[in-house]
ZAMARTOR-470340 format. One record per residue: x, y, z of N, C-alpha, C in turn; residue number from 1. Coordinates in steps of 0.1 Angstrom, whole numbers. Layout:
BEGIN
NURO    n.px    n.py    n.pz   ca.px   ca.py   ca.pz    c.px    c.py    c.pz   seq
NURO       X       Y       Z       X       Y       Z       X       Y       Z   NUM
...
END
This chain:
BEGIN
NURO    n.px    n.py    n.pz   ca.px   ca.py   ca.pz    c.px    c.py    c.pz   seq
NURO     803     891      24     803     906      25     791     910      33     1
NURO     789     922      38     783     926      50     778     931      41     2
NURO     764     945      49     752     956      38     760     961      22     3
NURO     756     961      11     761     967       1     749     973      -4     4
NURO     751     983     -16     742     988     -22     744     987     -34     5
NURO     727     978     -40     732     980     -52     718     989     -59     6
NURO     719     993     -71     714    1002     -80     713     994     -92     7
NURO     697     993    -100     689     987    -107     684    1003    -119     8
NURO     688     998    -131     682    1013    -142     669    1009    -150     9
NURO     663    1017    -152     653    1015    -157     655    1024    -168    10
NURO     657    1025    -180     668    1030    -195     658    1035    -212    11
NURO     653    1045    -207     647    1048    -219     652    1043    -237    12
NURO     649    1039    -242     647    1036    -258     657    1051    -267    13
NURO     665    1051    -269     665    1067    -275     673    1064    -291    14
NURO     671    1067    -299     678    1066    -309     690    1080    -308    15
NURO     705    1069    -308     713    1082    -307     723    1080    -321    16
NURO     728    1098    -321     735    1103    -333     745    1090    -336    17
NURO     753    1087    -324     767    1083    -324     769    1074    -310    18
NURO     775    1063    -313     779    1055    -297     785    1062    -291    19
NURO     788    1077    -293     799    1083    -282     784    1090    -270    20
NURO     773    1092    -277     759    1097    -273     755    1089    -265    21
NURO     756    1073    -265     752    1063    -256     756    1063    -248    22
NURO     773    1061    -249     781    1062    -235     778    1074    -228    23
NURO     777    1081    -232     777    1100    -225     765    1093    -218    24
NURO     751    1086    -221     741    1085    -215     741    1072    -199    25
NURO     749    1063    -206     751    1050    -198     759    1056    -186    26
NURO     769    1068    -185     777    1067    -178     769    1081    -169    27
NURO     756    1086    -176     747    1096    -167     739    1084    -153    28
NURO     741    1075    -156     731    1064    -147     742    1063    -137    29
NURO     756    1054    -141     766    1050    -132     770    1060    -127    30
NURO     771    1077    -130     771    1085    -121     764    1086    -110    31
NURO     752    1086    -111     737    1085    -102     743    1073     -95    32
NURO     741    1063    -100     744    1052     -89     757    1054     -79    33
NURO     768    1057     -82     780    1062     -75     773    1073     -64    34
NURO     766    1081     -76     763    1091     -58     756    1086     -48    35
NURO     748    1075     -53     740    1070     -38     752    1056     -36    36
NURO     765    1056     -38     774    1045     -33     772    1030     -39    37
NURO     765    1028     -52     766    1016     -54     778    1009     -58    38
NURO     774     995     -55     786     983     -54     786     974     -67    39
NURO     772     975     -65     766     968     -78     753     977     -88    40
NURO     756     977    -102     749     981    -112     742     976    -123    41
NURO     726     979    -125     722     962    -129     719     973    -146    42
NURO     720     969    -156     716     979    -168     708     970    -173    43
NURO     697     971    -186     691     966    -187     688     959    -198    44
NURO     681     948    -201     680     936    -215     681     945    -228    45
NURO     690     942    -237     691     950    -253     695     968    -253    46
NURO     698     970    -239     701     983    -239     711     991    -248    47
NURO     720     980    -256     728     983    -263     725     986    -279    48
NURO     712     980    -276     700     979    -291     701     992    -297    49
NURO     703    1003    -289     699    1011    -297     715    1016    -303    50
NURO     721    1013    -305     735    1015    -311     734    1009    -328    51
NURO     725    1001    -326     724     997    -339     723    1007    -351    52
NURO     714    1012    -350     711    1025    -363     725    1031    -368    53
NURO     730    1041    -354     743    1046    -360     752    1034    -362    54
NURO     752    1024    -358     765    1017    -365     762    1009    -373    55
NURO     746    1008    -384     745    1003    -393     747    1012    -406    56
NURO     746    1027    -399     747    1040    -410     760    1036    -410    57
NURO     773    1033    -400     783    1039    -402     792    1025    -408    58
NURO     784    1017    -411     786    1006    -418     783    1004    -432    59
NURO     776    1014    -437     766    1017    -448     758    1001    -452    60
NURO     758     999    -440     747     987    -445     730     988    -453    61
NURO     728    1001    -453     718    1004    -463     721    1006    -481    62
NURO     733    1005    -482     736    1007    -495     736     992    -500    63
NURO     731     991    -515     728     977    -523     741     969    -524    64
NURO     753     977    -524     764     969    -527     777     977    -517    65
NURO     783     970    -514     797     970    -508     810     976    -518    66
NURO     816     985    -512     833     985    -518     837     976    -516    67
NURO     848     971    -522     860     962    -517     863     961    -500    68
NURO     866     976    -498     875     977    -483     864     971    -472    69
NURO     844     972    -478     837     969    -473     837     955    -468    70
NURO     842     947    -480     839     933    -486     849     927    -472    71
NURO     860     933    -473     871     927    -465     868     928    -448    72
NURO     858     939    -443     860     946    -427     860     958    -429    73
NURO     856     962    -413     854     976    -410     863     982    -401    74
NURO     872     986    -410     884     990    -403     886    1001    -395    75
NURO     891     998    -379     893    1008    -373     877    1008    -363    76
NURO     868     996    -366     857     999    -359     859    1004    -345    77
NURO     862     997    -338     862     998    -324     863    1008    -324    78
NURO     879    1015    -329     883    1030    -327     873    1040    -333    79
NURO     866    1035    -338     857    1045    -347     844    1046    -336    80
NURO     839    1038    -329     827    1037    -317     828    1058    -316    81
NURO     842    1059    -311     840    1077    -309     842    1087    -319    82
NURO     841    1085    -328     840    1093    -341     827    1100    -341    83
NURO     822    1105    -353     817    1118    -353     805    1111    -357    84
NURO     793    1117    -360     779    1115    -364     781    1106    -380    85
NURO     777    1099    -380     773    1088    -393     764    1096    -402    86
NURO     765    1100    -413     752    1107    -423     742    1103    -424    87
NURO     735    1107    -423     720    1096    -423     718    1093    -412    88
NURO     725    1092    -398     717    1080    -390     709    1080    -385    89
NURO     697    1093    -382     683    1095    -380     675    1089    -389    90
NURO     676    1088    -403     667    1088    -410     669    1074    -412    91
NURO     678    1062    -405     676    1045    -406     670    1042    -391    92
NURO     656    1042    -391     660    1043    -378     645    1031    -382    93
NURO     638    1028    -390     627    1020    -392     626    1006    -390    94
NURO     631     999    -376     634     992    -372     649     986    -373    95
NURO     652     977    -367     666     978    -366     672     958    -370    96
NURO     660     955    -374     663     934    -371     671     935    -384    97
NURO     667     941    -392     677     934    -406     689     939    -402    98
NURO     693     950    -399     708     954    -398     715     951    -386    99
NURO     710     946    -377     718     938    -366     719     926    -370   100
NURO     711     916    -376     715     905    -386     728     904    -393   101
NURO     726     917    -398     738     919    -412     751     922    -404   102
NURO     749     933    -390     764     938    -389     766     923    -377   103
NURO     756     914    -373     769     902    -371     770     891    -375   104
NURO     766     891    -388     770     884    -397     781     887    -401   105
NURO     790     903    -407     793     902    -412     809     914    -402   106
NURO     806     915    -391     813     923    -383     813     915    -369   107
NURO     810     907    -366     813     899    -357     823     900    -340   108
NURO     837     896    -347     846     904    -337     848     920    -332   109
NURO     843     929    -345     845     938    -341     828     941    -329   110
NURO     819     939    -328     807     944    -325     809     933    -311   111
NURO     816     923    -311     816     915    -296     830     929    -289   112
NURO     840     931    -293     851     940    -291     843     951    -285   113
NURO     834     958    -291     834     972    -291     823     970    -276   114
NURO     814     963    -275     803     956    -262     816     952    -249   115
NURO     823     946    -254     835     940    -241     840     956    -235   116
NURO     849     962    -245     854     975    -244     846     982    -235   117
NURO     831     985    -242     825     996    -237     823     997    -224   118
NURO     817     983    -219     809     982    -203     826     978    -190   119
NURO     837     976    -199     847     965    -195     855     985    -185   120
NURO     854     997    -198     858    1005    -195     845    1016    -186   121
NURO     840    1016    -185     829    1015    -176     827    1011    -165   122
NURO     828    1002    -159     827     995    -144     844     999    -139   123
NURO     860    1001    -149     870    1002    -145     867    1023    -141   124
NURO     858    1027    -147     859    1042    -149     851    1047    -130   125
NURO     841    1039    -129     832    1042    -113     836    1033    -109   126
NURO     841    1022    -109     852    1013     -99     837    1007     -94   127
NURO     828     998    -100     817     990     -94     817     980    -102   128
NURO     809     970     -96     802     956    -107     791     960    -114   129
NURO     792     954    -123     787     960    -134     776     944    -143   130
NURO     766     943    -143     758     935    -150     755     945    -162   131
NURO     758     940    -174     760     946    -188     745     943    -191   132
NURO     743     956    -196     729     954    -203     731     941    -216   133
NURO     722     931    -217     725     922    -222     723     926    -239   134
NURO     730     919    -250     729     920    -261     733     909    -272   135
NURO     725     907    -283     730     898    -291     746     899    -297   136
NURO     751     888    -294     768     887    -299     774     873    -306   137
NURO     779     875    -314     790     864    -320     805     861    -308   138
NURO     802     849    -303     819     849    -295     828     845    -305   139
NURO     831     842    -317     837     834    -325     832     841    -342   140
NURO     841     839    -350     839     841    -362     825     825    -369   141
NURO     825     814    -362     818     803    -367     807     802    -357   142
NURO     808     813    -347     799     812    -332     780     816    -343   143
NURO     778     810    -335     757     816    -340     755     826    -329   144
NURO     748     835    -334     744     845    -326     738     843    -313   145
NURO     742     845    -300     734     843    -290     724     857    -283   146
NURO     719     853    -273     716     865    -268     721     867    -251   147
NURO     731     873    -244     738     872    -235     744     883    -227   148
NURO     745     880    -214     745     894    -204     764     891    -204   149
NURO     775     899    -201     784     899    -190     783     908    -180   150
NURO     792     904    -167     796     909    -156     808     914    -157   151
NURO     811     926    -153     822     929    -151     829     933    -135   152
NURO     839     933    -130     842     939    -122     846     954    -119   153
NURO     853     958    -108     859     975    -101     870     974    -115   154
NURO     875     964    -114     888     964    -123     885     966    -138   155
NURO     874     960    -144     870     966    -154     872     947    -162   156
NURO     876     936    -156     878     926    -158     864     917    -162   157
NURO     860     907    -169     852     901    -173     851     889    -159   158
NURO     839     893    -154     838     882    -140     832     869    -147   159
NURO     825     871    -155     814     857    -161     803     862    -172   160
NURO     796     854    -177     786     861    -187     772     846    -184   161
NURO     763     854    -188     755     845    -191     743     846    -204   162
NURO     739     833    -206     732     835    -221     719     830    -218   163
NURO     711     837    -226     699     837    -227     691     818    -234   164
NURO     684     812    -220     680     801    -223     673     799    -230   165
NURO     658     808    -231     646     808    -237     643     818    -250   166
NURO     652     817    -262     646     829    -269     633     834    -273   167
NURO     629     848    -271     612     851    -276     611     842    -296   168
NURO     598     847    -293     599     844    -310     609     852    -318   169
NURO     606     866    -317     613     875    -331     624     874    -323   170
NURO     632     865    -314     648     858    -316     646     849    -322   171
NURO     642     838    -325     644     819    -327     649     822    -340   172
NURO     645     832    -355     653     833    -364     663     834    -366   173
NURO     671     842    -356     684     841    -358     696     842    -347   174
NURO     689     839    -337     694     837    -320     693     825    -315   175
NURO     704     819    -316     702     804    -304     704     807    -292   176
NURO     694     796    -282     693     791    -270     705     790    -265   177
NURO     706     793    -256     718     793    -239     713     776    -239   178
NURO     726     770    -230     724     753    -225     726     752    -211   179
NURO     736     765    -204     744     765    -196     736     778    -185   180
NURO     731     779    -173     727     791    -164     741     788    -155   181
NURO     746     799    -153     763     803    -144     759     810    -134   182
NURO     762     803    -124     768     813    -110     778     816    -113   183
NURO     779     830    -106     791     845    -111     796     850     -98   184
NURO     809     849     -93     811     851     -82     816     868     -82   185
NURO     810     879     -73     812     891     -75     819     896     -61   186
NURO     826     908     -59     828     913     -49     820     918     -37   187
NURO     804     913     -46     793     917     -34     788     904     -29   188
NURO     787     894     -37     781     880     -34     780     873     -51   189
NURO     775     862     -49     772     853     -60     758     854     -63   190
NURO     762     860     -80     749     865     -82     744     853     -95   191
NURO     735     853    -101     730     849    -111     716     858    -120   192
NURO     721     854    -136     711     863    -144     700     854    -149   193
NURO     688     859    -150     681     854    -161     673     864    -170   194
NURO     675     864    -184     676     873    -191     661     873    -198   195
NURO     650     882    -193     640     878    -200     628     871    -198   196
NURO     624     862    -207     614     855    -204     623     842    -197   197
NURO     635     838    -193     640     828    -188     637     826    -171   198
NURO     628     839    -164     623     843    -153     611     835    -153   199
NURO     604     832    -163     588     825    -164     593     809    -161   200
NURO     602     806    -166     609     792    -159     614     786    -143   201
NURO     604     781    -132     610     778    -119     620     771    -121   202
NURO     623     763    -134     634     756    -129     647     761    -129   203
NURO     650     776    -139     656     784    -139     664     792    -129   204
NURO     653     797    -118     658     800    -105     664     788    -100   205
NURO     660     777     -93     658     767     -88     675     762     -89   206
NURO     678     757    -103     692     756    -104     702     766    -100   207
NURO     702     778    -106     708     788     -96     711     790     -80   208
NURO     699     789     -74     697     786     -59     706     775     -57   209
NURO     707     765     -63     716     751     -60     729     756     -64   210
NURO     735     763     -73     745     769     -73     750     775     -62   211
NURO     744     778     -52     747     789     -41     744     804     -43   212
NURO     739     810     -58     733     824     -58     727     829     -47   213
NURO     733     838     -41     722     846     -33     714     860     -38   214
NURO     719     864     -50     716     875     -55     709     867     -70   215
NURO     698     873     -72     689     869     -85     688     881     -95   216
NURO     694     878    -110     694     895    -119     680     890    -125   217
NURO     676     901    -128     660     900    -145     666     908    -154   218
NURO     670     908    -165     671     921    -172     661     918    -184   219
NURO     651     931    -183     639     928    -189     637     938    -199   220
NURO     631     936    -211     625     949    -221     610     947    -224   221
NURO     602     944    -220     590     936    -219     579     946    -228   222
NURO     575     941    -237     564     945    -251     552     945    -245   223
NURO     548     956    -235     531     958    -229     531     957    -221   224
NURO     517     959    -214     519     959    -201     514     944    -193   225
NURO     509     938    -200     507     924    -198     518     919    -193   226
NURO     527     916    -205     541     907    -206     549     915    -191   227
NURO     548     925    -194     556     931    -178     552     928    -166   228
NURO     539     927    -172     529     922    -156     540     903    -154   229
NURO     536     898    -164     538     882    -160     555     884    -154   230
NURO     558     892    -161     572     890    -157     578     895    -142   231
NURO     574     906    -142     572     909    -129     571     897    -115   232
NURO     555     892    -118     551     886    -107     560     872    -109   233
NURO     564     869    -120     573     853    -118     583     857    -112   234
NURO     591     872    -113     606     875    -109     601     876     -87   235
NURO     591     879     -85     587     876     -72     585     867     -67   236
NURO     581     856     -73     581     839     -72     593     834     -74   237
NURO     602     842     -81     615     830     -79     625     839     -65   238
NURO     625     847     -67     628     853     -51     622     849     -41   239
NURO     613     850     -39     608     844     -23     611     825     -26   240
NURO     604     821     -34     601     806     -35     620     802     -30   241
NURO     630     806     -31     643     799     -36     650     811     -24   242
NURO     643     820     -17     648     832      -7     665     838      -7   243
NURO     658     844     -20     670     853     -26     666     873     -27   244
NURO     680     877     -30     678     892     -32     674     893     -47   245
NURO     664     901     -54     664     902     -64     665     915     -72   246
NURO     670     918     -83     678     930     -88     667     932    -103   247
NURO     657     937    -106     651     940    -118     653     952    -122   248
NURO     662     952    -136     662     965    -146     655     961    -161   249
NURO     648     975    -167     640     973    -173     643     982    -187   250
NURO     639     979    -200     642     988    -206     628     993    -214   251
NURO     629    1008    -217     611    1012    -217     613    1025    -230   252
NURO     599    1021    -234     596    1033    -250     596    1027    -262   253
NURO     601    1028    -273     601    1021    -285     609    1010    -287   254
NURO     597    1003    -295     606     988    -295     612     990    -308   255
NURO     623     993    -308     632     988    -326     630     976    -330   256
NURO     626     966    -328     624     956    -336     607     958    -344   257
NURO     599     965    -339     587     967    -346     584     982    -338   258
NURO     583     995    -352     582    1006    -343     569    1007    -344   259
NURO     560    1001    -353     543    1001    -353     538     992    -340   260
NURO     545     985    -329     536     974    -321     538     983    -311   261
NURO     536     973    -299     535     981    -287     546     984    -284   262
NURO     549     993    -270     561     998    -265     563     989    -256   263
NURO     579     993    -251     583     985    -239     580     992    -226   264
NURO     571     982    -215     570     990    -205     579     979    -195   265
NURO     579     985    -181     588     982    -171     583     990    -158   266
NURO     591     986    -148     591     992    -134     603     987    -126   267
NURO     614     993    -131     624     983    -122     628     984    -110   268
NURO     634     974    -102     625     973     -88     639     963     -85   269
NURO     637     965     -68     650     958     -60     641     950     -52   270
NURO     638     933     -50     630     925     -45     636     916     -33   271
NURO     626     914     -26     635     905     -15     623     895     -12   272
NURO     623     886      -4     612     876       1     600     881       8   273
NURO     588     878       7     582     887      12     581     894      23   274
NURO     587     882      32     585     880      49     595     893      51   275
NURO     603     897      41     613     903      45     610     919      42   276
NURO     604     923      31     601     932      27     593     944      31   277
NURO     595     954      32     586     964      43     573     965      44   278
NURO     565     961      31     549     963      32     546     948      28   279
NURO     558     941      27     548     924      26     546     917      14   280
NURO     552     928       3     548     927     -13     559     916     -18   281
NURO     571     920      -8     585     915     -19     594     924     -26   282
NURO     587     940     -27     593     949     -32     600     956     -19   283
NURO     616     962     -21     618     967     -14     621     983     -20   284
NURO     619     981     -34     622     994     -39     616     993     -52   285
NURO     608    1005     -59     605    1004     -74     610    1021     -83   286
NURO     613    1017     -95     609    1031    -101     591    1032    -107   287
NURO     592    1044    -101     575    1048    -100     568    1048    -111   288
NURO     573    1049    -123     566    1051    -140     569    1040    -145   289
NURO     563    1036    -155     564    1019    -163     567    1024    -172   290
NURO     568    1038    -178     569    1045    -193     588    1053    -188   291
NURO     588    1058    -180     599    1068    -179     613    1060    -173   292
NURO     624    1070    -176     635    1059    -172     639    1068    -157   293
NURO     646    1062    -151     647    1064    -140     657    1053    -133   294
NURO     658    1057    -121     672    1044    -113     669    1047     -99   295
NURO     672    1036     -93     665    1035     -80     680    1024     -71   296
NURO     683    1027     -55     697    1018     -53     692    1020     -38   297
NURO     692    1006     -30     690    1003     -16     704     997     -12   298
NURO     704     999       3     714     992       9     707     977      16   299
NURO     713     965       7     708     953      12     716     943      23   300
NURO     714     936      23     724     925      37     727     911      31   301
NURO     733     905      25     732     889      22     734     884      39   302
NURO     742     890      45     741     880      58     721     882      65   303
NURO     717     892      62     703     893      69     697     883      61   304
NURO     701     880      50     693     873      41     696     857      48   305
NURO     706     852      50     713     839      50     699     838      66   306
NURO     704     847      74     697     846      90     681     845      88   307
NURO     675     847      76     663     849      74     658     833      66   308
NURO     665     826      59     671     810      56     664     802      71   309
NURO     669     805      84     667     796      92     658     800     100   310
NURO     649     819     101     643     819     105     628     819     101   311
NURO     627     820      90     613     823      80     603     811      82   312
NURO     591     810      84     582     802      81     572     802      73   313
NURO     568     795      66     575     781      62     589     781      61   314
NURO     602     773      62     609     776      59     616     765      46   315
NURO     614     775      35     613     768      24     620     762      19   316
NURO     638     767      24     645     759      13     650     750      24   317
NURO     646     745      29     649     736      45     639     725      45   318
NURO     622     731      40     611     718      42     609     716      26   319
NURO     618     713      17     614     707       5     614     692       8   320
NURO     603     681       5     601     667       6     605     665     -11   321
NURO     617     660      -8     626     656     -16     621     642     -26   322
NURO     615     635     -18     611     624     -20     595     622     -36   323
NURO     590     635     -26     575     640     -39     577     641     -51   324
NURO     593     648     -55     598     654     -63     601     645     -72   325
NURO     604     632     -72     610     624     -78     604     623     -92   326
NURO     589     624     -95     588     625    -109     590     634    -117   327
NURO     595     642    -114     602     652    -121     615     644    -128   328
NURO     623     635    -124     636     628    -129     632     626    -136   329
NURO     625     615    -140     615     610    -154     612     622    -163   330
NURO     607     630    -160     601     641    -169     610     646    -178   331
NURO     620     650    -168     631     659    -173     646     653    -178   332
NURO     640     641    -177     656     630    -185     647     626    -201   333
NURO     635     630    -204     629     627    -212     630     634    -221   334
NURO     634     646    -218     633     660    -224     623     666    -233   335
NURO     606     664    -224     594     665    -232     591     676    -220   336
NURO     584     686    -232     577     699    -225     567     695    -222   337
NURO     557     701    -213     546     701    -204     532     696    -218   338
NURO     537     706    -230     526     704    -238     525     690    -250   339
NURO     540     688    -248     543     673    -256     538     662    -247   340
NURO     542     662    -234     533     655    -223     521     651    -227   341
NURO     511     663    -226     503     664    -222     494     657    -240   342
NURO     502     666    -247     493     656    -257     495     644    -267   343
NURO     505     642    -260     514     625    -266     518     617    -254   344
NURO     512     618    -245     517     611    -230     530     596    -237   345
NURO     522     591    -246     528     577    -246     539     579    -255   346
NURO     543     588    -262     555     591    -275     570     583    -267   347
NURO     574     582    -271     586     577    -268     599     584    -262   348
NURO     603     579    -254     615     591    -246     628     594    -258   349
NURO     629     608    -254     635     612    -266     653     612    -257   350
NURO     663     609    -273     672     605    -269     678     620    -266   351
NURO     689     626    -259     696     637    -259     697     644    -272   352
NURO     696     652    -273     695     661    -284     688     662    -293   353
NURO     678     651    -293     668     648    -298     654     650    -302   354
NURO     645     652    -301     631     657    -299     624     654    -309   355
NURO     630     644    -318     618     643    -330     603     629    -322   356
NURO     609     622    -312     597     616    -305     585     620    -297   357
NURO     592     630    -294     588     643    -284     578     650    -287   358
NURO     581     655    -302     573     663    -312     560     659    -317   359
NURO     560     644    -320     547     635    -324     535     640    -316   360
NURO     525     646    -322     510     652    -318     513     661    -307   361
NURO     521     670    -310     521     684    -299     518     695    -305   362
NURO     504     699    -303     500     712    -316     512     721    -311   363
NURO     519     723    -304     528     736    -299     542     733    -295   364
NURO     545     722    -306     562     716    -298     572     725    -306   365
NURO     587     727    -296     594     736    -306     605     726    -311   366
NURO     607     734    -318     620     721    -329     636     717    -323   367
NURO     639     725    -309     646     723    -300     646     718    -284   368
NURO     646     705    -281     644     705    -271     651     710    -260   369
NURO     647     710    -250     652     717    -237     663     706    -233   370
NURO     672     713    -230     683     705    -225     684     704    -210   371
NURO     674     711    -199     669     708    -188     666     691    -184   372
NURO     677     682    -178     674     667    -174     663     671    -161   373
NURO     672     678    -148     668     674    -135     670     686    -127   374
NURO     664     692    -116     663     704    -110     670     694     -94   375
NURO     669     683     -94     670     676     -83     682     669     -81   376
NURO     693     679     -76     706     673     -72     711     664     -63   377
NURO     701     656     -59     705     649     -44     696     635     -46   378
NURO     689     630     -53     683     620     -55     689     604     -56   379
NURO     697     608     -67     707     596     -69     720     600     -81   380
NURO     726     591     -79     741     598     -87     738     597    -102   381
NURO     730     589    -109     728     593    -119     719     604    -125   382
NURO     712     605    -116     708     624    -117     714     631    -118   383
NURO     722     633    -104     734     642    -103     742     644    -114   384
NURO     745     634    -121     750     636    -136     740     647    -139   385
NURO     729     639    -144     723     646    -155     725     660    -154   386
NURO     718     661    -141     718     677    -135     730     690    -138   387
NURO     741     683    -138     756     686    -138     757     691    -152   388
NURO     742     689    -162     744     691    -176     741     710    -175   389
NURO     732     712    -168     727     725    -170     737     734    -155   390
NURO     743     723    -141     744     729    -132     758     736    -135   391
NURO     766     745    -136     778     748    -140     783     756    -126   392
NURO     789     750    -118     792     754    -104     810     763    -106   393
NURO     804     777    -102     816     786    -102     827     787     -88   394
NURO     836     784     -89     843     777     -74     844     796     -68   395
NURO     836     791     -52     839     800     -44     849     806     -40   396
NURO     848     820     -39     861     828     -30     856     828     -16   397
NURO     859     822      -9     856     825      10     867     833      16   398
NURO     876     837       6     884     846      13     875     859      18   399
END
């Protein structure tokens, strides 16, 4: 595809009456974006978070015991998303982790239903692609909770989804880890997400780029202005380093998971390589406040981008010495983090799925290892396996 435009939100925190209030809000952005012509629409990490309150009131998940009709399902949910104000639902509003626990635990299909529905009739309503503000979901009645973006298309069709590799801490209780990062093939180019702190990971980009991504998503909710800082500057390093377009939306103001800690700040921003960028930063576009919400939408080029691949110097993804790389195979067939390395050098290689060898004298090991083998596709064929564990190649349209 030739120049398109895409549009990145940056999505204030709001506690609303009713999911009919959210939509009325989500679809105030995709309007905006439509009037400056976007193709693509980036919404942002847990944006759907705030739905929780009213559909935990409207679930009466605050009450000590259940009806029967309770015990069985919540009938009519989906269709209920547009019903009227929930009683109470201002006054549950004192964080939100226990009752998003409870409603998917215990509402599962309906709350994955009502997320597909919402954004699925949404992208079919402004006829654009649509990157779903990402949110925790059950795929399955026996599924564990993950935490996970989808794509949708003009048609309103499910293009691909991706899941969150790295969970924060206040996930690891009750959110499992992504195994799999997906190239997603869109009507503007092949894009890829990483949701979060999965941006602080090069190897993260890195495989995507081997995918064929030319488009890079962040969808971020970031707790201070620190964490937004690191995030920020890694989402610039995996853009230039890997010479991709990058798409950051942010979500900003109260954190529902703790309304006493810090807020969420952000700046969401359209990024490109630096060499490419008007003042040299990497930014080609930002929203101006780290506190306020706002949306911001450029007209970009993937072919300017491809032309800029063979003309840029250094030219990076051309002079990688393939050869240097090689200890990395070792590292990452081992499946030991930097800090298990570092303070167990001699521990024993841990078998796949494994990590109790791994763990031996790591003041900071986690109790899952990374299923990351190898970032290096071209070495030798039994890499290329390994690799093939995390690489999940979506077959191209060259029509």
């Amino acid at each position: 595809m030739g120049d398109f435009v895409v549009s990145t939100v940056q999505q204030q925190v709001k506690i609303y009456e009713t999911p009919l209030a959210y939509q009325a809000d989500m679809f105030r952005f995709l309007e905006m974006a439509q009037a400056k012509g976007a193709q693509l629409v980036v919404l942002p990490a847990l944006s759907p978070l705030v739905l929780i309150p009213p559909l935990a009131a409207r679930a009466k998940l605050d009450q000590p015991e259940k009806d029967r009709e309770g015990k069985r399902g919540l009938p009519g949910f989906v269709g209920k998303l547009l019903g009227k104000k929930p009683a109470g639902s201002q006054a549950k509003t004192r964080g939100v982790k226990e009752a998003l626990i409870k409603l998917l635990d215990e509402y599962p299909g309906e709350i994955y239903d009502a997320y597909i529905d919402l954004f699925s009739a949404a992208a079919l309503k402004y006829q654009t692609t649509i990157v779903a503000g990402s949110f925790y979901l059950r795929e399955g009645e026996d599924a564990p909770p993950i935490h996970v973006s989808y794509v949708f298309g003009p048609d309103g069709m499910v293009l691909g989804r991706q899941e969150k590799i790295h969970p924060a801490n206040e996930e690891e209780s009750f959110c499992q880890a992504g195994e799999f990062l997906q190239a997603i093939d869109t009507p503007v180019g092949r894009l890829g997400i990483l949701i979060q702190e999965d941006v602080l990971y090069p190897e993260c980009g890195r495989i995507l780029a081997y995918n064929g991504v030319e488009i890079l998503i962040n969808l971020t909710a970031s707790i201070g202005q620190p964490r937004h800082n690191q995030i920020r500057h890694a989402f610039l390093a995996r853009v230039d380093e890997n010479g991709l377009l990058g798409a950051q939306s942010c979500l900003v103001g109260k954190n529902l998971f703790d309304l006493d800690g810090q807020s969420l700040v952000g700046q969401a921003a359209l990024l490109q390589p630096f060499q490419l960028s008007p003042h040299g930063n990497g930014i080609l576009a930002e929203v101006e406040d780290v506190n306020l919400e706002g949306l911001i939408a450029r007209s970009v080029s993937i072919e300017g981008l491809k032309d800029y691949w063979t003309q840029a110097r250094p030219r990076l993804r051309q002079r990688m010495h393939m050869a240097a790389y090689q200890p990395l195979v070792k590292a990452y067939r081992q499946q030991r983090t930097l800090d298990q390395v570092y303070w167990n050098p001699d521990a024993p290689e841990a078998r796949r799925g494994d990590n109790r060898g791994a763990e031996e004298g790591s003041a900071t090991s986690r109790t899952q290892s990374s299923p990351i083998h190898s970032i290096d596709a071209s070495i030798d064929a039994q890499t290329q396996s390994e690799a093939n564990v995390l690489i999940s190649p979506v077959a191209r349209d060259d029509d």
